[in-house]
N, C-alpha and C positions, 0 to 999 in steps of 0.2 A: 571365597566370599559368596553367598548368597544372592539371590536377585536384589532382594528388599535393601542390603546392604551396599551391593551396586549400584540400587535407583536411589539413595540417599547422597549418596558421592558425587554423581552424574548430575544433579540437581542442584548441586553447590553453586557453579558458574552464575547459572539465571537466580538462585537467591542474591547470589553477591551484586547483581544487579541491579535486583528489585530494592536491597536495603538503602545503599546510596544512591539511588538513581530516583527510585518512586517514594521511597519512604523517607530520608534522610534529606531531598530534595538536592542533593550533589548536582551540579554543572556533570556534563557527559566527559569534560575534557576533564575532572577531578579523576570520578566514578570508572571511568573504563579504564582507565591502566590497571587501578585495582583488581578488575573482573579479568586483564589479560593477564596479570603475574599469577592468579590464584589457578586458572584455568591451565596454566603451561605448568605450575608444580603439583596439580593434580592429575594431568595428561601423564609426566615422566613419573613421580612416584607413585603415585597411588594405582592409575589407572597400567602405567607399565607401558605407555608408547616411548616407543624410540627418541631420544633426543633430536635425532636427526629431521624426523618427518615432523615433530614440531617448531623448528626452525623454518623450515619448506612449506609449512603452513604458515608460516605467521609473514614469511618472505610473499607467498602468493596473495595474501590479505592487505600485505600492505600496497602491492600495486595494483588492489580493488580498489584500496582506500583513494590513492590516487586519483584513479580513474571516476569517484566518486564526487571527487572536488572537481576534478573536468568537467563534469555535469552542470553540478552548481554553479561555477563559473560561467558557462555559457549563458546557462538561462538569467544570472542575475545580470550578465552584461547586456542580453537584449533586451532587458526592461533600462536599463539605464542606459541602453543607447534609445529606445523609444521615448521616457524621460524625457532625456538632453534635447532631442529634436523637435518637443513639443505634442509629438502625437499625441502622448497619455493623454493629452488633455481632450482632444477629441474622443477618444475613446470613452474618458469617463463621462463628456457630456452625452455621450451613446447612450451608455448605462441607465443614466438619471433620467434620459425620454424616453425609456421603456421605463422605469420606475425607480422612483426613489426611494424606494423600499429596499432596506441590507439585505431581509429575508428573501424578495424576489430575486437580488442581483446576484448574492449566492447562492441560488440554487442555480442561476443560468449561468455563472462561471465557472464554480466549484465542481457543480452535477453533473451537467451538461457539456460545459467545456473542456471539463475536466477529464471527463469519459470517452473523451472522443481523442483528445493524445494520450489516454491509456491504452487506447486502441491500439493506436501509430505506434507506440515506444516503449509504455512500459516501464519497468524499473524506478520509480517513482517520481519521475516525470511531471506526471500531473501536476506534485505538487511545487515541484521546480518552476515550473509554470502559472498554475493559478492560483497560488498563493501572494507570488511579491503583483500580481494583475490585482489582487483583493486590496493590495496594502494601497498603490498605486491609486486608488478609487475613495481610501478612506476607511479603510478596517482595519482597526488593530492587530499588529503584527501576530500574536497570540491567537486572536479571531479567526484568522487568515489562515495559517497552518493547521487549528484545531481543524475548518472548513474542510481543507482539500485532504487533509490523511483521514478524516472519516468516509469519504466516498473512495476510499481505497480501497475496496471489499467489490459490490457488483462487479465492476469493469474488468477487475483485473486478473480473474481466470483466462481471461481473452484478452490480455493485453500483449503489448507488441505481437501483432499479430499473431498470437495463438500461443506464444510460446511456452506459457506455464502447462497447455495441456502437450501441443505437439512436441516440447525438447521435453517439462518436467514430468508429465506422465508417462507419455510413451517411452522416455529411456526406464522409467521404473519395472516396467512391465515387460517392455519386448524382448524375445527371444528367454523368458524366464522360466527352465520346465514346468514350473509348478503353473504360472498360468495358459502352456500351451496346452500341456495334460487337459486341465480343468476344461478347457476351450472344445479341444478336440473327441473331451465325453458326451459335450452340451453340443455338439455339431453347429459349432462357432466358428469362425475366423479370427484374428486378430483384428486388420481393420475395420469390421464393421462392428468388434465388441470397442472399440476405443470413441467410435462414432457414437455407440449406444453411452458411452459416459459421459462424451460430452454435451450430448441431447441432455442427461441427467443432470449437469452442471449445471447447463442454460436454465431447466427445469427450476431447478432449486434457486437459484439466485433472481429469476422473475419473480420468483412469488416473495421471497425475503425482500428483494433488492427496493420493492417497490416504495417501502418508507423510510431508504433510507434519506432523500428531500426531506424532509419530515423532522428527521433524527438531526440532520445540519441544522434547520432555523429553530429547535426548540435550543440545541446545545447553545447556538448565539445566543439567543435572546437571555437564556438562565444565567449564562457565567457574563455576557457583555450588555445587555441591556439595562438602561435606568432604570427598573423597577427586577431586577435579575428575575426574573418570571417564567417557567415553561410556558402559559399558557399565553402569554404574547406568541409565541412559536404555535402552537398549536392553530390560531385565528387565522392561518394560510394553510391551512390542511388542503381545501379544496385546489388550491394551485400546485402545493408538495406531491398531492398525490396523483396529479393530470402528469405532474413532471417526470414524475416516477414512472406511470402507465406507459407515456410517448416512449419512454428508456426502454423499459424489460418489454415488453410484446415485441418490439422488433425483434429486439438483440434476440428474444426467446426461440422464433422462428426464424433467425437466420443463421444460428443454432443447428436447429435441424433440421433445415434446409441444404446449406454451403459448409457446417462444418465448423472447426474451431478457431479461424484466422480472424472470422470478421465480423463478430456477434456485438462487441464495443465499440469495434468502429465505426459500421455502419447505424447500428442500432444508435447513437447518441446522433450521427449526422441527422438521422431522421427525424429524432427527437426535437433537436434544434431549430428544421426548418417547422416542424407543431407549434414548438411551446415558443419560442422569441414571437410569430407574428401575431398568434393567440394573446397573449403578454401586452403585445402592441395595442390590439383592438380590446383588452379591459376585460378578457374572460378569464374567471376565477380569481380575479385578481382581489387585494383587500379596496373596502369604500377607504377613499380619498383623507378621509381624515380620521384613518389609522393605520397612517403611516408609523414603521419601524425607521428609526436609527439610531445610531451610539450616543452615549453621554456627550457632553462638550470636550474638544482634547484633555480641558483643563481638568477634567474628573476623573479625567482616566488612570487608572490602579496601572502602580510603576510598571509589575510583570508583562501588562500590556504591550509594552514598547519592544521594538525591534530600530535597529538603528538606519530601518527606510521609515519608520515612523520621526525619527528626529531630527529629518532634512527640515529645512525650513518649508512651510508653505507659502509657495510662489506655485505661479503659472509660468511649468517650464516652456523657454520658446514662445513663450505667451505674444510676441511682437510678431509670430508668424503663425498660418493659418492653414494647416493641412486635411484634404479630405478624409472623410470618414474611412472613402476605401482605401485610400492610401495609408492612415494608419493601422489597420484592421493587417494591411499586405505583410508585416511582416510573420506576424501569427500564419498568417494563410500561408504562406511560402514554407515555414517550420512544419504546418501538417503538413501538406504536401511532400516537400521534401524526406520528413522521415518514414512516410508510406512508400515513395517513391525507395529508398535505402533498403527497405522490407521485404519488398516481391519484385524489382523490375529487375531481370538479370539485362548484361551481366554488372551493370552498377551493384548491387547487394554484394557478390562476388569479391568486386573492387578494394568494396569498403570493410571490405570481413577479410581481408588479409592482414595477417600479423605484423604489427611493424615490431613487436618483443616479442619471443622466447625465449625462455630459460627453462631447459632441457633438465630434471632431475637435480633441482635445487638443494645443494648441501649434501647428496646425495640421498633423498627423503625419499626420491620416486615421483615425486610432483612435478609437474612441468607446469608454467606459470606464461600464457600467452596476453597480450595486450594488444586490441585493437580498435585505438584511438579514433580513427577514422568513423567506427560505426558505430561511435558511442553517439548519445543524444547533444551535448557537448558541441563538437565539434558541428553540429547542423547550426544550433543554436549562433555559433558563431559567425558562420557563413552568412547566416540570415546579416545578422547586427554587421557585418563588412558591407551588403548591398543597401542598407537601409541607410546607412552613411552616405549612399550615393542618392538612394532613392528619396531621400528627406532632405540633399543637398545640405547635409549639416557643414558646419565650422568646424576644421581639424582641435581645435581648440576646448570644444564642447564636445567633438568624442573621446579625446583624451582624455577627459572628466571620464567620462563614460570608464571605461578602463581601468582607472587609476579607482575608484569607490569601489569594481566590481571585484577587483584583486585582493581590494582591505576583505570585503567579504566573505571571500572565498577562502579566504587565510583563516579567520575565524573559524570554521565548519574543521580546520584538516587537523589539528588536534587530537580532537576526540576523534574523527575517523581515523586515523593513523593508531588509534588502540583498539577500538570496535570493532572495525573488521577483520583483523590478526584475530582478536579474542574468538570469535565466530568460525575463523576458517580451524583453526588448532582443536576448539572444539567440535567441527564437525570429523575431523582428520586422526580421532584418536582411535586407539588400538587397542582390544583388550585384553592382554596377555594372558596365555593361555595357565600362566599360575598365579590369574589371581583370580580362579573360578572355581568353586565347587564342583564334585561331581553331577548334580542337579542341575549345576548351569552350565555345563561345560558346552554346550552351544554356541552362547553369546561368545566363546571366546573369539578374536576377531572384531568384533562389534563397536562402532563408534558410542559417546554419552548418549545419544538423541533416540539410536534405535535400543537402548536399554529402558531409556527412560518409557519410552512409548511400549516397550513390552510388558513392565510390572504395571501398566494403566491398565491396559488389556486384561491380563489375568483378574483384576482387581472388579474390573467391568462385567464380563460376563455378557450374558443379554443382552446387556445394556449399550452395549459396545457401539451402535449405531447412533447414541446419542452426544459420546465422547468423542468420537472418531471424530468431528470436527476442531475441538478443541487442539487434538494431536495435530493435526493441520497449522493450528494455531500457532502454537511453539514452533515449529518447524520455520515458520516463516517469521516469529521473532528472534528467533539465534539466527537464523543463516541470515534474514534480512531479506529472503524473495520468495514468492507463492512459485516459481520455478526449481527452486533448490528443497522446499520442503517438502515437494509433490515429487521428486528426486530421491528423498530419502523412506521418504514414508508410502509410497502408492505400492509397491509390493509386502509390504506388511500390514498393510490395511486390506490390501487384497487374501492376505494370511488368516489375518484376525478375523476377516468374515466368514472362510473354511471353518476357521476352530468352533465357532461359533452354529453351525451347522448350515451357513446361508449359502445357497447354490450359486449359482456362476453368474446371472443375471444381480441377483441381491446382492454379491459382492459388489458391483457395477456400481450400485449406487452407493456403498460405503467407500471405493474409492475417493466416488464425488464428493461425496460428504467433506472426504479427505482436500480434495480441490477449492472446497467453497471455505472451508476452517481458514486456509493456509492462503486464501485471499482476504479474509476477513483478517487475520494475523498483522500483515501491514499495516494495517492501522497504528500499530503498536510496537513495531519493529524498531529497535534503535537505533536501524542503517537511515530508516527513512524519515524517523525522527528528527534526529542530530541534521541531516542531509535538506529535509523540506524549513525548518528553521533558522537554516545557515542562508536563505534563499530572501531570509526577509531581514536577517543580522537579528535574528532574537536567539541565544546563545546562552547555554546556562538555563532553561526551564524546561529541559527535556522530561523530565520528570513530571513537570506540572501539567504540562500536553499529555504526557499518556495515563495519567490518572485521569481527566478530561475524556478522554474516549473510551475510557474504561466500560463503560454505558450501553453505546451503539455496538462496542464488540462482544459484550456480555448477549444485547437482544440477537446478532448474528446469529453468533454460535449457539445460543438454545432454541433457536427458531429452526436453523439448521439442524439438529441434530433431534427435535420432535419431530419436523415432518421429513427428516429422514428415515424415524424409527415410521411414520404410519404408515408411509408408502412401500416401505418395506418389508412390513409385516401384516399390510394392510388391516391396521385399528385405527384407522381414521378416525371413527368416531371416540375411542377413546385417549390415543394420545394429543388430538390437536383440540379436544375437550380441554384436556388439560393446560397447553399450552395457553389457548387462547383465556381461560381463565385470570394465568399469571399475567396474562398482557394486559387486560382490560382490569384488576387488581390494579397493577401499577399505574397506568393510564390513568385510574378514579383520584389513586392517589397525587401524581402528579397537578391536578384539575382541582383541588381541593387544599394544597399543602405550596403554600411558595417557595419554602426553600428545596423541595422535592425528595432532593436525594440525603442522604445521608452526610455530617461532614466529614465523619470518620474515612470514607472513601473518597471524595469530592475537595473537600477542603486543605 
């Protein structure tokens, strides 16, 4: 077979995705068995892997999947042990004396809070977190999730501390002759060429990242506003974009200052102590009577609903009366605590010890570890056991607690239990060595992902610096992490730039490029979909969420990949001519047009 005819095959999996998942609007838990059965009879007959190592895959995926619902469990149990105790209600009257505005509150939960246990943890966290925090407050469960998976993109080349550059890029690259050679002609190092990418990263997501506050309150107000309007969104620019500034200038210089551990985490702490007190004292803020918030419950379109929107509204604990620090403590204790699990040895050590192995599973070759301990999960849990002491709740009302957060968590493992098997088989395939041309006989060997990503290449050309993001992108919607797809694709993106004729430095930044796509990708991943949804019980509109973000990861990735091509080939002046043309195009149009977008893609 030919490449063209390999990248048709190889593409099948994420069609069969997009058909019932985004187009056909299928629940995740219909849609992904199908994408797993289609994916394992294309793996053994088509593509010619082993039965075995697709068995080993789908076995190693299903105790991701697990570990996946451990997550969600944790985090939906500490918002309904904070619930049951009554805190939420402190907290949300926190929210509403900095402003009763949705647009302010998500950009300082979503954005800001959001960014800062990306930092800590990672893995999509965030939106484990400040999503059912958005529902808990009064935003539609729908709202909520759309919020937090769109600020999935800045933070998370640096999230859990560093780990998408220092485990997903560095295992791409190191020790790889072709980038020692390349290094060793350019009188490089290794460390300080990984240093110079992640300076690039920081680079490139300061100047993107800055709208993306911007990209959250117009998404609200257009799809959940009484008047569905961009330009409601828009009338908080001046705040979006202070939100934004406080974010990326840190994180950008400490970047390249300190490295890749702590550009998200530090860079949001900072942000946070700017933009809350700034917030407080009324700068940038909207005049007083133009206030944002949602329709009445009673209007609100059914998809909206998550099954934390259909508790009754009471004031939980309402008969008792908790400080503000005290309900803030148990968040505080979850950052802490998973920063703490990150760098303090030998706690990190501890927690990073296997409590499963399974040593060459089915005999595929894979070995399949679990480490419960250091999942985000198990913190989450810790937390919600001292808060039971800390809020001196009634055994009674945290068994509530519990008992809601397990119906939950239940809902979410379905569809994980086929998503992430589908993901791992597909990353895990094999391509036998007679089912290639002599033309390709390279690729034999090669999993779907790096074939797919090579007939793009070829197809590209020149161009290659403008794609290279998007391939980022993919990578991080099949596998589900800006760490696995900087894993598969950061030495062939370092490839593609060779072929291309771009020297050892301009590789650097196509790398990045690769780094910034495959954070922006999350937005749209269906681990973290299915995963940040199950967190507020809205289940079954996985599809409808990532058409939704469809928008902010489109402006990512072509914003990324113009000012990767100028900087690169320095024509600044002509390719961010162009860019910024299409932006401010769109922009006119938005400003002009109320239903904005298209419904053909939107609707």
């Amino acid at each position: 077979m030919n490449l063209l005819t390999l990248s048709l095959i190889a593409i099948v999996p994420i069609i069969t995705i997009l058909i019932f998942l985004v187009f056909l609007n299928w629940p995740a838990s219909r849609a992904m068995p199908i994408a797993l059965v289609v994916t394992a009879l294309i793996a053994m007959f088509v593509w010619g892997t082993d039965g075995s190592i697709v068995a080993g895959a789908a076995f190693n995926g299903l105790i991701t999947a697990l570990e996946v619902i451990f997550i969600v469990f944790g985090a939906v149990l500490l918002l309904n042990t904070v619930k049951e105790s009554g805190a939420i209600n402190t907290i949300r009257r926190g929210f509403t004396s900095i402003s009763p505005d949705r647009r302010i509150q998500a950009i300082i939960i979503a954005w800001l809070f959001g960014a800062f246990i990306e930092g800590a943890a990672g893995y999509g966290t965030p939106a484990a977190v400040a999503a059912p925090l958005l529902v808990a407050i009064g935003f539609p469960a729908m709202a909520a999730v759309m919020a937090a998976l769109i600020i999935q993109s800045t933070p998370v080349s640096f999230g859990a501390v560093g780990t998408p550059i220092q485990i997903g890029v560095n295992t791409g690259l190191t020790d790889q002759p072709l980038v020692l050679s390349s290094l060793e002609g350019a009188g490089m190092n290794y460390a300080d060429y990984l240093l110079q990418i992640t300076t690039n990263v920081a680079l490139l997501h300061a100047v993107i990242g800055v709208l993306i506050p911007l990209f959250v309150v117009v998404m609200l107000t257009r799809f959940f506003g009484p008047n569905k309007s961009f330009r409601e969104g828009l009338k908080v620019w001046k705040f979006a974009l202070f939100a934004g500034i406080a974010f990326t200038v840190p994180y950008y210089f400490i970047g390249l200052l300190l490295g890749p551990e702590f550009p998200s985490l530090l860079g949001a702490l900072i942000a946070m102590l700017i933009v809350v007190p700034a917030a407080r004292k009324g700068l940038f803020m909207p005049a007083s009577d133009d206030l944002f918030d949602f329709p009445p419950r009673s209007k609100w379109e059914e998809d909206w609903f998550g099954a934390l929107n259909h508790e009754p509204e009471k004031e939980e604990g309402s008969q008792r009366t908790i400080s503000m620090a005290m309900s803030w403590l148990p968040y505080v204790l979850v950052a802490g605590l998973l920063v703490a699990s990150r760098i303090i040895e030998p706690f990190t050590s501890l927690l990073k010890a296997p409590a499963l192995v399974f040593e060459n599973t089915f005999g595929s070759g894979i070995t399949t570890t679990s480490t419960p301990l250091f999942l985000p999960g198990f913190i989450f849990i810790v937390v919600s056991v001292l808060t039971f002491f800390l809020h001196r709740m009634k055994p009674a009302t945290y068994t509530n607690a519990w008992k809601s957060s397990l119906k939950t968590a239940a809902s979410a493992g379905l569809a994980l239990i086929f998503a992430v098997p589908m993901i791992k088989i597909f990353l895990n395939t094999s391509l036998a060595s007679d089912k290639v041309s002599a033309a390709t006989e390279a690729l034999a060997g090669q999993n779907m992902p790096l074939v797919l990503a090579e007939s793009v290449s070829v197809v590209a050309g020149d161009f290659w610096p403008i794609v290279a993001p998007a391939v980022g992108a993919l990578g991080a919607f099949i596998a589900g992490s800006n760490t696995f797809s900087n894993m598969m694709f950061s030495l062939f993106q370092f490839g593609a730039a060779g072929n291309i004729g771009l020297d050892v430095q301009q590789s650097g930044f196509v790398v990045a490029l690769q780094a910034v796509g495959g954070a922006a990708g999350n937005m749209v991943c269906v681990h973290n979909v299915v995963a940040a949804s199950a967190t507020v019980g809205l289940v079954g509109k996985e599809g409808a969420l990532i058409r939704r973000v469809l928008l902010p990861l489109t402006y990512y990735l072509l914003a990324a990949g113009f000012l990767g091509m100028a900087l690169i080939h320095g024509t600044i002046n002509v390719w961010l001519i162009i860019y910024a043309v299409i932006v401010i195009a769109y922009l006119a149009r938005l400003m002009t047009a109320k239903n904005g977008l298209t419904t053909a893609v939107l609707r």
